[in-house]
C-alpha positions in Angstrom: -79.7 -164.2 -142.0 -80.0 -167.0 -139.1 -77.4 -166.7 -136.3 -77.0 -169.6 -134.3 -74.9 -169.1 -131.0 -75.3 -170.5 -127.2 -73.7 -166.8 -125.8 -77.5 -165.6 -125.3 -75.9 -161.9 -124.5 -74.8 -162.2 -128.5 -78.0 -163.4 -129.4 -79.7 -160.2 -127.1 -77.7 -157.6 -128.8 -77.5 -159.1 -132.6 -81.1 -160.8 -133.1 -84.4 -158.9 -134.2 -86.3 -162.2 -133.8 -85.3 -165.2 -131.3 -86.2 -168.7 -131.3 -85.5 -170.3 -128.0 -84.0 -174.6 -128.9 -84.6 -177.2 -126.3 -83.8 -181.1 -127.1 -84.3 -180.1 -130.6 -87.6 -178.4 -130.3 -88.8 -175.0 -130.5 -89.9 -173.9 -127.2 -90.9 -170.4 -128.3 -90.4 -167.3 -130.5 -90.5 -163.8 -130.7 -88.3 -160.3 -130.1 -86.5 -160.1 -127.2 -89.9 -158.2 -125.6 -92.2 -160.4 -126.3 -90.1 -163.0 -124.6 -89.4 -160.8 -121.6 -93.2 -160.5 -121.3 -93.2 -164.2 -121.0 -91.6 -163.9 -117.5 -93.3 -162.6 -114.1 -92.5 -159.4 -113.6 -88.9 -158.6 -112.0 -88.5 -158.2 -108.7 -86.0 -155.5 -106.7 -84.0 -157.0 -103.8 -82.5 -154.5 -101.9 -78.5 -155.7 -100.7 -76.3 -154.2 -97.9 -72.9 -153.3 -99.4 -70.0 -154.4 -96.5 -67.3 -151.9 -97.2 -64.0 -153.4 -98.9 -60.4 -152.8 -97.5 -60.1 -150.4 -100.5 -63.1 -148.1 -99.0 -61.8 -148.6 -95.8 -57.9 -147.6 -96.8 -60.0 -144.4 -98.5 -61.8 -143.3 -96.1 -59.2 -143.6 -93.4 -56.4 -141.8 -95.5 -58.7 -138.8 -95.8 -59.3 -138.7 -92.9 -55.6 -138.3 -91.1 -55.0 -136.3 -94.6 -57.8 -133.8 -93.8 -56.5 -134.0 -89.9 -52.6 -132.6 -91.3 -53.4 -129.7 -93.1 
Protein backbone atom coordinates (compact mmCIF):
# COMPACT_ATOMS: atom_id res chain seq x y z
CA UNK A 1 0.00 0.00 0.00
CA UNK A 2 1.68 3.62 -0.78
CA UNK A 3 0.45 6.46 1.43
CA UNK A 4 1.18 9.73 0.25
CA UNK A 5 0.58 12.62 2.76
CA UNK A 6 2.54 16.04 3.68
CA UNK A 7 1.34 15.68 7.74
CA UNK A 8 4.90 13.86 8.44
CA UNK A 9 3.45 12.97 12.13
CA UNK A 10 0.84 10.66 9.85
CA UNK A 11 3.47 9.43 7.83
CA UNK A 12 5.68 8.61 11.42
CA UNK A 13 2.94 6.73 12.96
CA UNK A 14 1.36 4.84 9.68
CA UNK A 15 4.62 4.09 7.44
CA UNK A 16 6.95 0.94 7.86
CA UNK A 17 9.15 2.34 5.04
CA UNK A 18 9.54 6.18 4.13
CA UNK A 19 10.70 7.85 1.10
CA UNK A 20 11.54 11.49 1.77
CA UNK A 21 10.16 13.76 -2.02
CA UNK A 22 12.08 16.93 -2.88
CA UNK A 23 11.39 18.88 -6.33
CA UNK A 24 10.31 15.59 -7.51
CA UNK A 25 13.28 13.48 -6.46
CA UNK A 26 13.96 11.04 -3.97
CA UNK A 27 16.18 12.38 -1.43
CA UNK A 28 16.31 9.18 0.65
CA UNK A 29 14.65 6.08 2.04
CA UNK A 30 14.38 3.87 4.79
CA UNK A 31 12.31 3.21 8.35
CA UNK A 32 11.82 5.88 10.39
CA UNK A 33 15.39 4.63 12.33
CA UNK A 34 17.41 4.53 9.76
CA UNK A 35 16.43 8.01 8.82
CA UNK A 36 16.79 9.19 12.44
CA UNK A 37 20.34 7.89 12.25
CA UNK A 38 20.85 10.19 9.38
CA UNK A 39 20.77 13.21 11.79
CA UNK A 40 23.55 14.27 14.47
CA UNK A 41 22.76 13.13 17.49
CA UNK A 42 19.98 15.27 19.59
CA UNK A 43 20.89 17.55 21.82
CA UNK A 44 19.27 18.46 25.51
CA UNK A 45 18.77 22.19 26.23
CA UNK A 46 17.90 22.75 29.56
CA UNK A 47 14.87 25.78 29.86
CA UNK A 48 13.87 27.86 32.98
CA UNK A 49 10.11 27.63 33.42
CA UNK A 50 8.73 31.40 34.58
CA UNK A 51 5.78 30.60 36.65
CA UNK A 52 2.21 31.44 35.01
CA UNK A 53 -0.55 33.50 36.87
CA UNK A 54 -2.25 30.08 37.25
CA UNK A 55 0.84 28.73 39.48
CA UNK A 56 0.99 31.92 41.03
CA UNK A 57 -3.04 32.03 41.95
CA UNK A 58 -2.14 28.22 43.27
CA UNK A 59 0.38 28.66 45.20
CA UNK A 60 -0.83 31.84 46.86
CA UNK A 61 -4.38 30.35 47.62
CA UNK A 62 -2.79 27.52 49.52
CA UNK A 63 -1.01 29.34 51.10
CA UNK A 64 -3.70 31.84 53.05
CA UNK A 65 -5.85 28.44 52.86
CA UNK A 66 -3.25 26.53 54.87
CA UNK A 67 -2.78 29.93 57.12
CA UNK A 68 -7.02 29.69 58.12
CA UNK A 69 -7.33 26.42 59.38
Amino acid sequence: MLLTTQYLDEAEHLADAIAILHEGRILVEGTLAELKALLPPATVEYVEKQPTLEDVFLALTARATEKEV
